[in-house]
C-alpha positions as a printed Julia matrix, in Angstrom:
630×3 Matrix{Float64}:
 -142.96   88.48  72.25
 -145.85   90.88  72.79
 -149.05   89.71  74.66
 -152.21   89.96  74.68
 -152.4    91.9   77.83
 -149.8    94.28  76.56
 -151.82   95.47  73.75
 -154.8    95.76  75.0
 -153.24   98.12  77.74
 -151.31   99.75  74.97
 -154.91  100.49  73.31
 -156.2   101.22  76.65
 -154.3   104.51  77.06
 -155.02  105.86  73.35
 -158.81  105.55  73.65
 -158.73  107.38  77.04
 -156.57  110.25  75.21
 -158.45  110.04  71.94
 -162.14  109.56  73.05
 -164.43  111.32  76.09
 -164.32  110.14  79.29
 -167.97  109.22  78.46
 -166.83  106.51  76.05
 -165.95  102.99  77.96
 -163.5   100.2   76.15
 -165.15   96.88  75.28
 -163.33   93.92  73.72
 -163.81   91.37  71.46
 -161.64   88.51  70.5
 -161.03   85.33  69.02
 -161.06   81.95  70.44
 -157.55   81.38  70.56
 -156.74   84.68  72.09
 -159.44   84.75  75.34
 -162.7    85.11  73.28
 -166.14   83.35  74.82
 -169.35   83.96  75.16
 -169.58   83.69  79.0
 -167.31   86.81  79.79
 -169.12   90.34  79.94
 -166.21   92.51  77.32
 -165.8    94.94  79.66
 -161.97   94.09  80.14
 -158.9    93.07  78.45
 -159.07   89.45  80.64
 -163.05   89.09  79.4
 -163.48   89.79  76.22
 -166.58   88.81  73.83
 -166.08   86.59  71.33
 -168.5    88.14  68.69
 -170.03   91.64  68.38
 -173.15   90.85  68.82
 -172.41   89.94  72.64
 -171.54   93.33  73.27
 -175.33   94.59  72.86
 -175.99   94.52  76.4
 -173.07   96.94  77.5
 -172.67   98.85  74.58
 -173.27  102.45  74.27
 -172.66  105.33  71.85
 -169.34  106.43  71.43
 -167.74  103.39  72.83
 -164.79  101.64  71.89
 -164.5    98.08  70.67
 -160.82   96.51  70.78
 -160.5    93.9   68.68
 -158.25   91.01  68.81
 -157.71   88.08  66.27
 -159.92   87.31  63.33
 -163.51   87.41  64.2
 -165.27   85.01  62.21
 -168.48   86.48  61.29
 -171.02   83.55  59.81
 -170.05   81.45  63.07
 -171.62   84.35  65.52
 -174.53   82.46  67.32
 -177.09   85.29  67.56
 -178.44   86.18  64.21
 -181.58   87.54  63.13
 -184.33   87.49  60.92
 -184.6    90.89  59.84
 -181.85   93.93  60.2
 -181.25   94.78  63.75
 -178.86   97.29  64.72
 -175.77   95.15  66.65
 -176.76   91.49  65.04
 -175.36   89.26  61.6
 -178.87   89.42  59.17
 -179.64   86.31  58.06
 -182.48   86.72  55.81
 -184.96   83.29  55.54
 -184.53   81.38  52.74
 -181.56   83.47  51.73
 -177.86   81.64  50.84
 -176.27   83.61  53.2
 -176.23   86.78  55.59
 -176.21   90.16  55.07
 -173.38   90.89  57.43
 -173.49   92.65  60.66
 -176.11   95.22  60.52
 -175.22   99.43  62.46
 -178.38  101.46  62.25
 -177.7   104.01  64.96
 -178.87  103.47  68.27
 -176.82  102.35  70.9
 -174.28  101.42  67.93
 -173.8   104.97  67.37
 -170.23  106.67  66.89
 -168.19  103.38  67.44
 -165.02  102.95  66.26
 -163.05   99.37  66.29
 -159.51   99.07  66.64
 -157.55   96.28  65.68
 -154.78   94.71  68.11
 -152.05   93.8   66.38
 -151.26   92.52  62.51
 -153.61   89.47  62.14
 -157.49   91.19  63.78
 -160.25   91.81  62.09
 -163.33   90.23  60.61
 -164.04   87.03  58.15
 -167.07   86.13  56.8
 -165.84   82.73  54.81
 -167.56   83.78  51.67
 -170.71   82.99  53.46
 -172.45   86.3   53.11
 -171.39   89.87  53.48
 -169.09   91.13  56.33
 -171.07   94.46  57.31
 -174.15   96.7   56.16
 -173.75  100.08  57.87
 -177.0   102.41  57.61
 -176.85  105.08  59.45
 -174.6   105.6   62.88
 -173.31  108.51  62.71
 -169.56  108.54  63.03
 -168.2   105.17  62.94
 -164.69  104.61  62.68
 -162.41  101.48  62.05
 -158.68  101.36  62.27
 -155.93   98.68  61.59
 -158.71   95.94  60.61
 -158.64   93.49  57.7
 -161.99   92.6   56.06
 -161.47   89.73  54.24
 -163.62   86.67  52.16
 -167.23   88.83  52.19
 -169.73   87.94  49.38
 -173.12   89.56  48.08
 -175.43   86.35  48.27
 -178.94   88.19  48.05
 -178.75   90.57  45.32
 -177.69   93.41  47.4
 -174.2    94.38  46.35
 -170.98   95.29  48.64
 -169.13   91.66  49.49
 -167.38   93.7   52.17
 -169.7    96.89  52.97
 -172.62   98.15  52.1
 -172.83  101.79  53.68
 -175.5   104.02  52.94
 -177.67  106.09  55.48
 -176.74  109.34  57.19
 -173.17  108.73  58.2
 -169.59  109.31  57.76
 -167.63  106.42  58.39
 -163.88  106.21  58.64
 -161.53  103.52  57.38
 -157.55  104.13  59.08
 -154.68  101.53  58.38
 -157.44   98.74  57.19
 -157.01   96.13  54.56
 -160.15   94.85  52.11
 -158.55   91.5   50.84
 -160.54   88.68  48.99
 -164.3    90.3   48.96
 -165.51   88.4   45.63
 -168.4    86.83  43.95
 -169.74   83.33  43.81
 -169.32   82.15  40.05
 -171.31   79.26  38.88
 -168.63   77.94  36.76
 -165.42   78.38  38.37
 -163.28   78.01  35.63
 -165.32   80.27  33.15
 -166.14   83.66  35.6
 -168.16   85.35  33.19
 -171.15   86.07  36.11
 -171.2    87.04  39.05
 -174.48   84.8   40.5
 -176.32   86.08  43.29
 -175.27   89.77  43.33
 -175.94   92.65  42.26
 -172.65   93.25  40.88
 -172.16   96.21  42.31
 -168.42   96.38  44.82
 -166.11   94.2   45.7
 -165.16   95.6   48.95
 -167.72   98.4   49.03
 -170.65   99.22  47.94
 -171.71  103.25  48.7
 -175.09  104.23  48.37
 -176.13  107.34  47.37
 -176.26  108.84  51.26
 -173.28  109.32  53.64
 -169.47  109.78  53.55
 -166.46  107.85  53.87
 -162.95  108.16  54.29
 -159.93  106.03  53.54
 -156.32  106.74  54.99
 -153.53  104.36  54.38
 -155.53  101.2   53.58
 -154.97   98.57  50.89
 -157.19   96.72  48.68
 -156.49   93.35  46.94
 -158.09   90.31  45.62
 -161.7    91.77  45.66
 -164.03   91.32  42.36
 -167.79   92.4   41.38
 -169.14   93.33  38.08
 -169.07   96.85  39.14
 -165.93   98.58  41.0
 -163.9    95.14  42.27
 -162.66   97.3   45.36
 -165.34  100.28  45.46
 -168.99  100.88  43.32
 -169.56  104.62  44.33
 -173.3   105.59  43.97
 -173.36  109.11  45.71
 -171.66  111.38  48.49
 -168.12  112.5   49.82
 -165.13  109.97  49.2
 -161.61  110.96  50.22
 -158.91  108.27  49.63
 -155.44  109.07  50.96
 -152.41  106.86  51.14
 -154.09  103.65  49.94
 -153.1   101.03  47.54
 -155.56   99.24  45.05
 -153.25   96.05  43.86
 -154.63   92.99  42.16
 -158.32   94.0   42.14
 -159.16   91.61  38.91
 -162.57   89.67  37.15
 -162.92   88.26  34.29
 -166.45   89.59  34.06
 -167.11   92.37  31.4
 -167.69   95.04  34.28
 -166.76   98.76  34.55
 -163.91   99.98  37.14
 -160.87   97.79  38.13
 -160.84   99.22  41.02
 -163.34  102.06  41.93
 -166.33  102.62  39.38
 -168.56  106.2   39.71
 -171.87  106.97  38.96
 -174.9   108.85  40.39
 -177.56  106.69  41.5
 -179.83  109.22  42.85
 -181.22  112.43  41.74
 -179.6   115.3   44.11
 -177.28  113.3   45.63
 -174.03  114.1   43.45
 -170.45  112.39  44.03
 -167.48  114.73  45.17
 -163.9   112.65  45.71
 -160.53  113.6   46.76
 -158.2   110.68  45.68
 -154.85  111.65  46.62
 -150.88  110.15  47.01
 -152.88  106.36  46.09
 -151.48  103.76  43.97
 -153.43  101.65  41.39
 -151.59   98.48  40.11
 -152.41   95.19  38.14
 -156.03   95.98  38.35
 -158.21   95.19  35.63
 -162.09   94.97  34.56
 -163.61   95.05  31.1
 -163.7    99.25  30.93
 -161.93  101.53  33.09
 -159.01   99.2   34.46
 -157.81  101.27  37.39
 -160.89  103.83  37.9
 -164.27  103.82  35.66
 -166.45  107.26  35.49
 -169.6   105.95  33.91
 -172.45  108.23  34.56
 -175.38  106.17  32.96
 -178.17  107.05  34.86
 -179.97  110.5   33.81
 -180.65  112.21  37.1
 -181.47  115.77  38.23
 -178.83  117.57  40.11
 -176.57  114.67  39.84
 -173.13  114.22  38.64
 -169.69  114.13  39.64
 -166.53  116.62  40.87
 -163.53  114.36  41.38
 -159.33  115.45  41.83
 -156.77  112.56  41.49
 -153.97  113.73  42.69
 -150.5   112.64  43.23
 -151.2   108.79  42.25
 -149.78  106.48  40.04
 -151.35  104.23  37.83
 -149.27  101.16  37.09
 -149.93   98.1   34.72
 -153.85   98.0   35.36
 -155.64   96.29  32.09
 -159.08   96.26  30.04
 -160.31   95.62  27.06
 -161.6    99.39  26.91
 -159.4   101.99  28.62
 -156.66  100.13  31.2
 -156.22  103.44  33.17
 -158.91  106.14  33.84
 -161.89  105.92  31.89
 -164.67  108.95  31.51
 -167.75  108.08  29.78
 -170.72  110.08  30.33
 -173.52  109.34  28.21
 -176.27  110.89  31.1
 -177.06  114.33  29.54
 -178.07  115.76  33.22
 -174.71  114.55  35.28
 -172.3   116.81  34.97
 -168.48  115.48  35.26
 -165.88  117.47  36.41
 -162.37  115.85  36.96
 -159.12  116.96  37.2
 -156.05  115.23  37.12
 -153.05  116.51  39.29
 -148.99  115.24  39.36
 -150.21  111.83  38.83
 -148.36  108.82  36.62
 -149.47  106.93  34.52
 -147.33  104.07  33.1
 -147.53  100.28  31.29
 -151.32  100.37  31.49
 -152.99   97.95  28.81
 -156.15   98.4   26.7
 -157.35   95.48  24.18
 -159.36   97.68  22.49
 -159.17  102.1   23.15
 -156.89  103.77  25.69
 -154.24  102.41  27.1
 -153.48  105.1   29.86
 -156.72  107.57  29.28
 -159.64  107.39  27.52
 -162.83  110.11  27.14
 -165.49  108.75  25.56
 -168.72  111.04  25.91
 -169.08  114.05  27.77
 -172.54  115.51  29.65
 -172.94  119.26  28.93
 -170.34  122.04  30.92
 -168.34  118.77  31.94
 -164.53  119.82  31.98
 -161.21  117.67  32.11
 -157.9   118.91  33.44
 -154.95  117.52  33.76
 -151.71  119.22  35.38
 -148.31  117.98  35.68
 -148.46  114.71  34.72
 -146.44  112.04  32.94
 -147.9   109.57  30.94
 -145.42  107.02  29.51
 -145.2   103.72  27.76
 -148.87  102.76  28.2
 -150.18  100.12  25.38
 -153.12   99.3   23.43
 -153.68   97.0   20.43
 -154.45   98.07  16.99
 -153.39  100.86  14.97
 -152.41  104.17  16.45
 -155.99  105.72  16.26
 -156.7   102.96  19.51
 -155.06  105.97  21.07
 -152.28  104.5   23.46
 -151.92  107.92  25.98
 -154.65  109.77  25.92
 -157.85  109.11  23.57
 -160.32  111.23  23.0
 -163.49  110.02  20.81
 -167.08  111.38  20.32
 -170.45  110.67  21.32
 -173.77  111.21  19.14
 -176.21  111.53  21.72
 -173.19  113.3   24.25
 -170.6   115.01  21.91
 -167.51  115.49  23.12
 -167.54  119.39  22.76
 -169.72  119.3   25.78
 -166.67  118.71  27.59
 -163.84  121.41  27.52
 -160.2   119.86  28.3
 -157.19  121.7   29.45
 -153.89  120.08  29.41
 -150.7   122.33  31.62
 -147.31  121.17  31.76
 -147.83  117.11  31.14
 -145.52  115.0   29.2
 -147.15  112.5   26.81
 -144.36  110.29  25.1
 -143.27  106.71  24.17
 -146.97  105.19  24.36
 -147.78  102.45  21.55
 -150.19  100.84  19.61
 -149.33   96.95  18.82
 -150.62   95.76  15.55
 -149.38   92.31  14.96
 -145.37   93.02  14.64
 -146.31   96.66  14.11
 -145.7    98.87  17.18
 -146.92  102.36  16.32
 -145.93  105.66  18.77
 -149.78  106.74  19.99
 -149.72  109.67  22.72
 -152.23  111.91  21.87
 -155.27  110.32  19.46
 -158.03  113.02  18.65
 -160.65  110.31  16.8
 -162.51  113.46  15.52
 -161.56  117.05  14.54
 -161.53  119.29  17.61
 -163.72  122.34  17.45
 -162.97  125.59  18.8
 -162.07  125.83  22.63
 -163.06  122.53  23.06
 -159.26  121.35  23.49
 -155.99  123.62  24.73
 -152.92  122.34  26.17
 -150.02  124.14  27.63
 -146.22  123.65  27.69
 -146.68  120.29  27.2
 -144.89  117.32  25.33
 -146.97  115.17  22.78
 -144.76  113.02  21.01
 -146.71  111.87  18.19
 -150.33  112.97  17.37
 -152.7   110.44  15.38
 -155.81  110.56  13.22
 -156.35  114.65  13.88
 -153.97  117.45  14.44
 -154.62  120.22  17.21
 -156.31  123.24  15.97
 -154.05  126.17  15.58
 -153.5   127.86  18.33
 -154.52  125.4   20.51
 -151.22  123.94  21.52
 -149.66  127.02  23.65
 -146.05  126.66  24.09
 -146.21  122.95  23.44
 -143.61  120.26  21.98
 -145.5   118.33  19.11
 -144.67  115.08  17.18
 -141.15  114.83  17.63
 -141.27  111.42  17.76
 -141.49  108.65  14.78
 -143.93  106.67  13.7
 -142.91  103.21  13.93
 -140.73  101.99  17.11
 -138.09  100.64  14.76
 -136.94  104.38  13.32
 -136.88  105.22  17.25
 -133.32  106.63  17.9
 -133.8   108.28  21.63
 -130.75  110.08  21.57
 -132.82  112.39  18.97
 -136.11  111.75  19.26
 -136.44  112.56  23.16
 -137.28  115.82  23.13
 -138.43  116.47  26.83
 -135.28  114.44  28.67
 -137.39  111.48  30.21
 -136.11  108.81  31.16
 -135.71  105.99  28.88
 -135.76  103.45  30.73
 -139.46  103.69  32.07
 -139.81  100.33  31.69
 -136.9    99.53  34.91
 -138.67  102.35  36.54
 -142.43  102.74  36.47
 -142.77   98.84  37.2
 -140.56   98.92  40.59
 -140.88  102.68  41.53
 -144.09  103.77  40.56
 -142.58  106.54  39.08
 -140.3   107.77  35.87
 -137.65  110.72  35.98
 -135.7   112.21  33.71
 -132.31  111.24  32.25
 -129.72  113.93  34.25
 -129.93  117.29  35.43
 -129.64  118.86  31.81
 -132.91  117.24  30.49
 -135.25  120.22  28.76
 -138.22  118.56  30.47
 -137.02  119.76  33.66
 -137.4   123.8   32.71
 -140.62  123.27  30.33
 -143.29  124.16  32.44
 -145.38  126.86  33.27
 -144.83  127.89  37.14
 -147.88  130.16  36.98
 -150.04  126.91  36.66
 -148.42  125.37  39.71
 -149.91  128.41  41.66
 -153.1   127.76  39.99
 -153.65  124.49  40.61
 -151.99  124.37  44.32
 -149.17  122.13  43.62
 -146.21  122.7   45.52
 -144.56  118.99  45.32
 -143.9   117.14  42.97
 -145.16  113.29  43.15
 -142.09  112.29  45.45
 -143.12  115.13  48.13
 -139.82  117.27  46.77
 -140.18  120.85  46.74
 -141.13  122.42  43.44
 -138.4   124.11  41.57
 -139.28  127.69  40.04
 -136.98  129.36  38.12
 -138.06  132.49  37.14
 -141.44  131.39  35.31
 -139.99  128.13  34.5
 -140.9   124.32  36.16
 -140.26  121.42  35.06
 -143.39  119.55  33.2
 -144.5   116.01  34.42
 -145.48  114.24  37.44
 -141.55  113.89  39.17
 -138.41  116.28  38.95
 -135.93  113.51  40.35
 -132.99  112.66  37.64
 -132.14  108.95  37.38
 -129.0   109.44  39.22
 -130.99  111.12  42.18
 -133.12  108.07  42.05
 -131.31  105.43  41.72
 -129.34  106.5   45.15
 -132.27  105.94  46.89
 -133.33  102.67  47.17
 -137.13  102.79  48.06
 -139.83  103.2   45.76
 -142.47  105.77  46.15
 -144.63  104.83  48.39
 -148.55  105.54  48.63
 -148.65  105.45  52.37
 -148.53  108.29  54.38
 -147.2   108.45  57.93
 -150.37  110.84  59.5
 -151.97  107.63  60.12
 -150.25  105.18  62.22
 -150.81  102.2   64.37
 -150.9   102.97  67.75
 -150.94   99.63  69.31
 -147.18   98.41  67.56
 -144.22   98.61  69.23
 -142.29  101.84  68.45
 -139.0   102.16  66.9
 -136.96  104.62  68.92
 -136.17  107.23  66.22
 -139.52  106.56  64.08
 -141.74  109.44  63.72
 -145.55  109.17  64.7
 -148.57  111.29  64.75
 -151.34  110.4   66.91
 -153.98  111.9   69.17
 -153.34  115.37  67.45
 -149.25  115.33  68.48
 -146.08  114.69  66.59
 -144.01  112.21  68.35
 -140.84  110.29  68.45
 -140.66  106.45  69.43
 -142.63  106.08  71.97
 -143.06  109.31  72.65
 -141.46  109.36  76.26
 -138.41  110.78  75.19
 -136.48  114.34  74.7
 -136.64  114.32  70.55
 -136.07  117.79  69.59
 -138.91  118.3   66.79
 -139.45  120.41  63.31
 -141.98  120.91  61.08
 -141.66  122.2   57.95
 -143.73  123.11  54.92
 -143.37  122.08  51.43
 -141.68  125.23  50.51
 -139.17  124.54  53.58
 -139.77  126.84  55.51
 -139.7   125.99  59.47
 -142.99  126.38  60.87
 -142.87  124.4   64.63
 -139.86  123.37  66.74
 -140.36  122.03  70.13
 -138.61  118.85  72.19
 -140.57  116.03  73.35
 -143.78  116.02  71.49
 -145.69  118.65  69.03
 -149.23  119.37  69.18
 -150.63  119.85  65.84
 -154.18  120.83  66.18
 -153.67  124.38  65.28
 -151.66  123.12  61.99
 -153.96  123.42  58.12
 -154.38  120.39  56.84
 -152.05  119.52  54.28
 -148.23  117.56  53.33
 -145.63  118.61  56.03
 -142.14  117.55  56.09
 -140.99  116.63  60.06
 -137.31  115.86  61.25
 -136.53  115.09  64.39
 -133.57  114.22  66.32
 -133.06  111.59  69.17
 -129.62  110.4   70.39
 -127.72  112.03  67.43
 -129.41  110.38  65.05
 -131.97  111.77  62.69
 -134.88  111.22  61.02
 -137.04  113.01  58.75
 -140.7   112.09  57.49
 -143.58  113.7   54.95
 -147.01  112.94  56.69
 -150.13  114.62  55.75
 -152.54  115.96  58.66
 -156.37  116.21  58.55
């Protein structure tokens, strides 16, 4: 068994390599592992047993080592008002406001957790942290669990606004939810805001999220994340289980401007969204409501899967702009999107009103067996309605080498094949798509010359004429329903499927897609790709046994023991194990082509950032890795 002592040393040595010598460790931990108020946190043997003992030694830059579960509403120093380095707890307020970083001598701090089990817990007595301002402040292999919003403030977890950019590695958000007043009817959400279940972002600052999970957390608005403003990037995470049974917007994350000039830009990239749900937007809600000047939103999802998230409007990704001023711009890269429900409209996709010169794009991806109720003008794939106020022609949409097929509406015993639903006639330019598969088409047809290159309506009606030995025109996989549930993914039926050589190659270059979802190599043949989101067959799948996975290897925990042939990056180096060994090292890009080869350890500073593939060899045995580098 590992102790104490041996991780802190283990964290010892990375903060000396990661951090300037001008940085010193501090450490706080729980009661059962050493933590008290009498010892001074300068040492692994004396550590602190809340943060807010640390505010006589602490100084910018430093690093706090955290060990066990901190329990936040038990930390005997708070304060009245919002002091940088205390808990605020407000007078006559239910409960606190979390612990408060303004800057000051709490500037640039990152917190590292020891172990599985560290982190902070605020026992649904108030919120776990308000971070405004501090520059760069950086947390890594931390759980967050059991914050609330009790004074109308919103973020049960976080609320981070102020100049700052503040860094989430390896974390987990679990169980940040409202207080209901009737616990077995959750229709409110009493003494909040509403707005984030594990975040809430203001309209100022950044934040970035690499390899962390969300589950369990709840608000009105965005159960995991209510995004208000700024730069989001969200690689390798996992939103599972984010659920209320309040009508809000945005299973899991929910956009919209709050501020004028202070527009949202995201990169959401290799994340999975599953079983989340909300009353609009089950997996991801952008509902620009608020008019403001130089507002609006540019946002790329990009090699994600959205699995079995639910809502009575729109159980996937929802677009709704009804702000004339906030422009939305979203595109939609080698992404799935599978068994998502909708009640009411849009099962898998839904675009409801557009601002003026907002544009929609969607590129090599599969959408497949997604479900709505109703008839099939509830549009099951991907519905597109209209606005009065914000028509939909203010939006133009481009669709390249997707695959829309097998998604139904459920009327009673009627189960009706929906994949594309154009509510209202399209006008010109408004809509084109490109070598792409549409199995059925409801209420309007595509204007001629609209659908370049494109398989249309080669599927029935009604599920019951269904023969799939004739009606699958593009090769997929029919069996999504094994697949997408337990892989996150869908491939095609063998190596002779038509899907496979459908695509366009050209828009590959365009868009700067070299993988497909699975990290394999694009295949160009000629001109020709295949269309969708994965080029894997089912035979190619089913030999491997592991599903695709969201997490991404760039990030990793520094403080766990090392398996001998795993690969690591850390501290700007590629290495093996532990690291003390002879590994001989490659890196490769996606195309693979060899780009580094060295023994022992690879510095990667001078490497783009981007998806790399690494194999390295240790002992005769070998092991090979895609991680992603900053």
């Amino acid at each position: 068994m590992r102790t104490s002592t041996k991780l802190w040393a283990t964290a010892l040595l990375f903060s000396f390599s990661a951090f300037s010598l001008s940085a010193k460790d501090l450490y706080v931990a729980s009661a059962e592992n050493g933590g008290a108020a009498e010892n001074d946190g300068l040492t692994p043997e004396t550590p602190v047993a809340y943060l807010s003992q640390l505010n006589s030694v602490i100084e910018a830059g430093d690093v706090i080592h955290v060990n066990g579960m901190i329990m936040m509403s038990q930390d005997p120093n708070q304060k009245p008002d919002r002091t940088s380095g205390y808990v605020h707890q407000q007078a006559g307020a239910k409960g606190h406001q979390g612990f408060v970083i303004m800057g000051g001598a709490w500037q640039n701090i990152t917190m590292i957790g020891e172990g599985l089990q560290s982190g902070f817990d605020s026992e649904h007595k108030g919120r776990l942290f308000r971070l405004n301002g501090g520059g760069n402040l950086t947390f890594k292999n931390l759980t967050f669990q059991n914050g609330r919003d009790l004074i109308n403030d919103g973020g049960n977890g976080f609320w981070i606004g102020g100049n700052l950019v503040a860094t989430f590695e390896d974390c987990k958000f679990m169980f940040n939810t409202v207080a209901h007043a009737n616990p077995d009817s959750p229709t409110d959400y009493a003494d909040s805001n509403g707005r984030g279940g594990a975040i809430h972002k203001n309209e100022i600052g950044d934040v970035n999220l690499y390899n962390c999970t969300f589950t369990g957390n709840e608000n009105r608005e965005g159960n995991a994340i209510n995004w208000c403003g700024g730069k989001l990037v969200a690689v390798g995470c996992s939103f599972m289980g984010n659920t209320t049974k309040i009508n809000g917007t945005g299973g899991a994350i929910k956009f919209w401007c709050l501020v004028a000039g202070k527009p949202i830009q995201a990169t959401i990239e290799h994340c999975l969204f599953m079983g989340n749900s909300s009353g609009n937007g089950g997996a991801i809600a952008i509902n620009e409501t608020a008019d403001r000047d130089d507002a609006g939103n540019d946002i790329t999802i990009k090699d994600c899967s959205f699995i079995a998230n639910s809502a009575t409007m729109c159980g996937g990704l929802l677009i709704n702009n009804i702000a004339p001023k906030n422009t939305s711009k979203v595109k939609v890269l080698n992404s799935t999107f599978a068994y998502n429900q909708a009640i009411n409209d849009g099962a898998a996709i839904n675009l409801r009103a557009a601002s003026k010169n907002s544009e929609f794009t969607m590129v090599n991806c599969t959408v497949v067996d997604n479900i709505t109720q109703g008839n099939g003008g509830h549009g099951a794939g991907l519905l597109i309605t209209n606005d009065a106020t914000n028509p939909k022609t203010n939006c133009t949409k481009r669709i390249y080498n997707c695959l829309f097929q097998g998604n139904y509406a459920v009327d009673g015993g009627k189960m009706t094949t929906s994949d594309l639903t154009l509510r209202d006639a399209m006008a010109e330019g408004e809509f084109e798509a490109y070598n792409t598969y549409f199995g059925r088409l409801t209420n309007n047809p595509i204007l001629d010359g609209a659908a370049i290159n494109c398989t249309v309506n080669y599927m029935p009606g009604s599920t019951k004429d269904m023969d799939w030995d004739i009606h699958n025109a593009s090769g997929l996989s029919d069996d999504a329903s094994i697949y997408a549930p337990k892989r996150y993914i869908v491939p095609f039926i063998d190596e002779n499927a038509p899907g496979l050589t459908f695509g366009n190659a050209e828009y590959l270059t365009q868009f700067g897609i070299t993988t497909d979802q699975m990290g394999n190599p694009r295949k160009i043949t000629g001109n020709s790709c295949a269309v969708g989101s994965l080029e894997m067959t089912e035979a190619e799948m089913d030999a491997s046994s592991d599903p695709w996975d969201p997490t991404l290897t760039s990030i990793a925990n520094t403080t766990e023991d090392k398996d001998q042939i795993e690969i690591y990056v850390r501290n700007g180096e590629i290495v093996v194990g532990t690291g003390n060994n002879d590994a001989n090292i490659q890196l490769y890009n996606m195309n693979g082509s060899i780009l580094k080869a060295t023994t022992g350890s690879m510095e990667i500073t001078d490497i783009n950032s981007g998806f790399y593939i690494v194999k390295a060899v240790l002992n005769n045995q070998i092991s090979v890795k895609k991680i992603w580098i900053k």
